[in-house]
SEVEX-977395 format. One record per residue (C-alpha): residue number from 1; x, y, z. Coordinates in nm, 3 decimals. Layout:
+-----+---------+---------+---------+
! seq !       X !       Y !       Z !
+-----+---------+---------+---------+
! NUM !       X !       Y !       Z !
...
+-----+---------+---------+---------+
end
This chain:
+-----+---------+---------+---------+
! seq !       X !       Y !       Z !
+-----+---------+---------+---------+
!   1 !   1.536 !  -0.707 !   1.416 !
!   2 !   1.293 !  -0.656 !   1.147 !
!   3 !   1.147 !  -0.947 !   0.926 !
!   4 !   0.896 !  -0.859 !   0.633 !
!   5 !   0.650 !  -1.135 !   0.495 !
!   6 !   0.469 !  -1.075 !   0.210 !
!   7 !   0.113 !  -1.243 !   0.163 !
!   8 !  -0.081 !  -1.327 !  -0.154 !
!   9 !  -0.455 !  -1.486 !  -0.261 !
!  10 !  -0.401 !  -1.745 !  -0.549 !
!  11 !  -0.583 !  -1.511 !  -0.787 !
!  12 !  -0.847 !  -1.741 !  -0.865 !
!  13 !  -1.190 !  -1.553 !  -0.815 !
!  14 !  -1.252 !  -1.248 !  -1.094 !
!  15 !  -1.401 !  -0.929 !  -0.952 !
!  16 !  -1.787 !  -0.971 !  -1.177 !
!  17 !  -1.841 !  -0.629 !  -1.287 !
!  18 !  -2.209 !  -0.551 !  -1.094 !
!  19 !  -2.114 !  -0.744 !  -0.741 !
!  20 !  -1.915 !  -0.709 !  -0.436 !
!  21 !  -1.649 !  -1.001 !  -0.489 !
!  22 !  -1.457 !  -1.173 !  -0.130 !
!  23 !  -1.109 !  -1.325 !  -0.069 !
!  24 !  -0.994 !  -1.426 !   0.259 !
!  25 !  -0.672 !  -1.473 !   0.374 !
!  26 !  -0.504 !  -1.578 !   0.718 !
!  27 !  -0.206 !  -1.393 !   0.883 !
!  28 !   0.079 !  -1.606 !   0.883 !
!  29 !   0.261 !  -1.339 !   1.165 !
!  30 !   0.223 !  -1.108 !   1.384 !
!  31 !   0.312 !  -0.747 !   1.307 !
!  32 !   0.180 !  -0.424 !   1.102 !
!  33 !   0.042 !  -0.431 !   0.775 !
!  34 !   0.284 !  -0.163 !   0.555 !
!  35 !   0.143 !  -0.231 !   0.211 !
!  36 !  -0.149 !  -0.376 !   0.034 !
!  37 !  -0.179 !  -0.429 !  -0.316 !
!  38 !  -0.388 !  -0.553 !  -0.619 !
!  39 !  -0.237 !  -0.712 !  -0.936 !
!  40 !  -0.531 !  -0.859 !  -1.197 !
!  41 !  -0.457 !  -1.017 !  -1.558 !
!  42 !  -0.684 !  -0.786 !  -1.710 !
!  43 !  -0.680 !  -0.335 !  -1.682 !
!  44 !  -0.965 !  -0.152 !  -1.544 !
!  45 !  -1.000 !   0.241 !  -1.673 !
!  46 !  -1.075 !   0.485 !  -1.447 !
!  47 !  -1.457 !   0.595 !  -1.448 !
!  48 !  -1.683 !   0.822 !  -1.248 !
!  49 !  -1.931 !   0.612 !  -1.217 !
!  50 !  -1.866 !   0.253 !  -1.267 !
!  51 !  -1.543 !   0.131 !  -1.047 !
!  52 !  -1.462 !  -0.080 !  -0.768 !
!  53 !  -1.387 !  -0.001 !  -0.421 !
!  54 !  -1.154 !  -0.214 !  -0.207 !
!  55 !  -1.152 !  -0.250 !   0.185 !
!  56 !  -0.963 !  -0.517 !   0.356 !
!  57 !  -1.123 !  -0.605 !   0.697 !
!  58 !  -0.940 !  -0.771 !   0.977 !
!  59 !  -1.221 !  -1.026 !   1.135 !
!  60 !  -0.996 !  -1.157 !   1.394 !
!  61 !  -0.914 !  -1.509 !   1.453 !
!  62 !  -1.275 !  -1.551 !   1.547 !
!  63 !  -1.414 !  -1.392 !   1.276 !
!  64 !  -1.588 !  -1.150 !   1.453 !
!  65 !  -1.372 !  -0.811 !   1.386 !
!  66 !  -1.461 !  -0.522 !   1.211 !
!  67 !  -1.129 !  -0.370 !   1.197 !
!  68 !  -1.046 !  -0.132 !   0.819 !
!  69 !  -0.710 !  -0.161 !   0.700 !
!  70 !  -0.749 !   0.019 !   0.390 !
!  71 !  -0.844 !   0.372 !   0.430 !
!  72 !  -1.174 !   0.484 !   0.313 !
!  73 !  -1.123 !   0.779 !   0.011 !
!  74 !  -1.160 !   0.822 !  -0.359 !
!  75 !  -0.782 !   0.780 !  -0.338 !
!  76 !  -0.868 !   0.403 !  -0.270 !
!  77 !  -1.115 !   0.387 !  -0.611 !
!  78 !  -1.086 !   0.325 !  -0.974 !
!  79 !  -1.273 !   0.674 !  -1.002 !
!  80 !  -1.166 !   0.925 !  -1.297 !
!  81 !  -1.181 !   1.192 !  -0.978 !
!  82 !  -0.991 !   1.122 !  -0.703 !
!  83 !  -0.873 !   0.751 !  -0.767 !
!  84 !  -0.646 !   0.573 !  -1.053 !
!  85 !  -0.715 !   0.306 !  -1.319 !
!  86 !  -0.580 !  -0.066 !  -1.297 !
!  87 !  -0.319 !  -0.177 !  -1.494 !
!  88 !  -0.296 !  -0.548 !  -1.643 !
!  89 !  -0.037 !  -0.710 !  -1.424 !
!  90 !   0.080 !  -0.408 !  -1.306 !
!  91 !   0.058 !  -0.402 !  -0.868 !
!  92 !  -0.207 !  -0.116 !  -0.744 !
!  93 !  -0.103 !   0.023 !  -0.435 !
!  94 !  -0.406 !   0.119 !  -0.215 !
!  95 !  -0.383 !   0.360 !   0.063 !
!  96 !  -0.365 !   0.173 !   0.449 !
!  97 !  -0.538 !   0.365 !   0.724 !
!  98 !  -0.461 !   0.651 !   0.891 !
!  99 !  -0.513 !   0.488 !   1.265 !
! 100 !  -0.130 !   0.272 !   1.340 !
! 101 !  -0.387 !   0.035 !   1.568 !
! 102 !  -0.578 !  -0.026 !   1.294 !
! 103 !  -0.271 !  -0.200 !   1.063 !
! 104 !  -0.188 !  -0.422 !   1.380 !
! 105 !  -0.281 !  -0.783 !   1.273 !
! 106 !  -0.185 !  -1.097 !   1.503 !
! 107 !  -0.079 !  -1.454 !   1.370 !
! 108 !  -0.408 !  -1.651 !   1.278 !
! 109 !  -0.648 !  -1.349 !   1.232 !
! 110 !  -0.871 !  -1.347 !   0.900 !
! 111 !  -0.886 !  -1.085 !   0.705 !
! 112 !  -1.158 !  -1.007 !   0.413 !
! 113 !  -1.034 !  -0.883 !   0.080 !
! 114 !  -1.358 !  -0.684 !  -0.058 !
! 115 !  -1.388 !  -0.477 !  -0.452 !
! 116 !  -1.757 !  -0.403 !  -0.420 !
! 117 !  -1.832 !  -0.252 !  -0.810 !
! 118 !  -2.049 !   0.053 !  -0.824 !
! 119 !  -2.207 !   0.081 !  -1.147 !
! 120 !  -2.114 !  -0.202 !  -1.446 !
! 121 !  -1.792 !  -0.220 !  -1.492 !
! 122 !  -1.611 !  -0.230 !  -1.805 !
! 123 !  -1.541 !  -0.610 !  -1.778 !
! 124 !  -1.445 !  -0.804 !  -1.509 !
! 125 !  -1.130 !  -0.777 !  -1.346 !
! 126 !  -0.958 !  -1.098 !  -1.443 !
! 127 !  -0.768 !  -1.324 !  -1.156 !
! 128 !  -0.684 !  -1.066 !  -0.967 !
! 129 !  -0.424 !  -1.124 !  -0.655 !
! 130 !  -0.441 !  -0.945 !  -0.335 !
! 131 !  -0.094 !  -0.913 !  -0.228 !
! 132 !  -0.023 !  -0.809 !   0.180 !
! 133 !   0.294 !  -0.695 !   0.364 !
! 134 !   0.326 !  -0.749 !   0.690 !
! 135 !   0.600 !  -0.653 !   0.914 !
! 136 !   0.723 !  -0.849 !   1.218 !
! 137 !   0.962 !  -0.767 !   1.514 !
! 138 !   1.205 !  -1.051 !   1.555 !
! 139 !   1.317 !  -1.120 !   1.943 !
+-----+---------+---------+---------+
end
């Protein structure tokens, strides 16, 4: 049997619109990450050359992991070419990896919720919340 638990950051530290921006966030079970997701108070247009990139990094219990969740492509972008705009309160979906292994997380681990901005942004993106689905095998 199945069980999915859905994760979220409290929204409480705006993306600054020339800076890489952090949440963290422990995994509250083991299983596979199947979506990840960005909500913010505040839209983002899509531009070529000022626009955030996410990545969500799984550092391990110890904090010493490496491990991508989020796959690396424009896809995964608030680029006019390639990637999509944010909506205000409005959930972005972002792309996971390709690699199964890589979407593995285990009860405890820490993972780092990263928008680096390229360029200046627009504004900042407002109180945005990282939102995390993981799904667990029941015994």
């Amino acid at each position: 049997m199945s069980k999915w638990i859905a994760q979220e950051t409290a929204g409480t530290t705006s993306i600054a619109t020339t800076s890489t921006t952090d949440e963290y966030m422990i995994v509250k079970k083991t299983g596979k990450v199947t979506f990840a997701g960005l909500l913010s108070l505040s839209g983002l247009a899509a531009h070529d050359s000022n626009y955030i990139t996410p990545t969500i990094t799984n550092l391990g219990a110890d904090g010493s992991g490496s491990t991508a969740i989020l796959a690396v492509s424009d896809a995964n972008t608030t680029k006019a070419t390639g990637g999509a705009l944010l909506t205000a309160n409005v959930v972005r979906e972002w792309d996971l990896h390709a690699t199964a292994a890589n979407l593995n997380v285990t009860e405890g681990d820490v993972l780092r919720l990263r928008a680096t901005a390229t360029g200046t942004l627009a504004g900042a993106v407002t109180r945005p919340m990282w939102k995390l689905v993981v799904k667990t095998v029941q015994r």
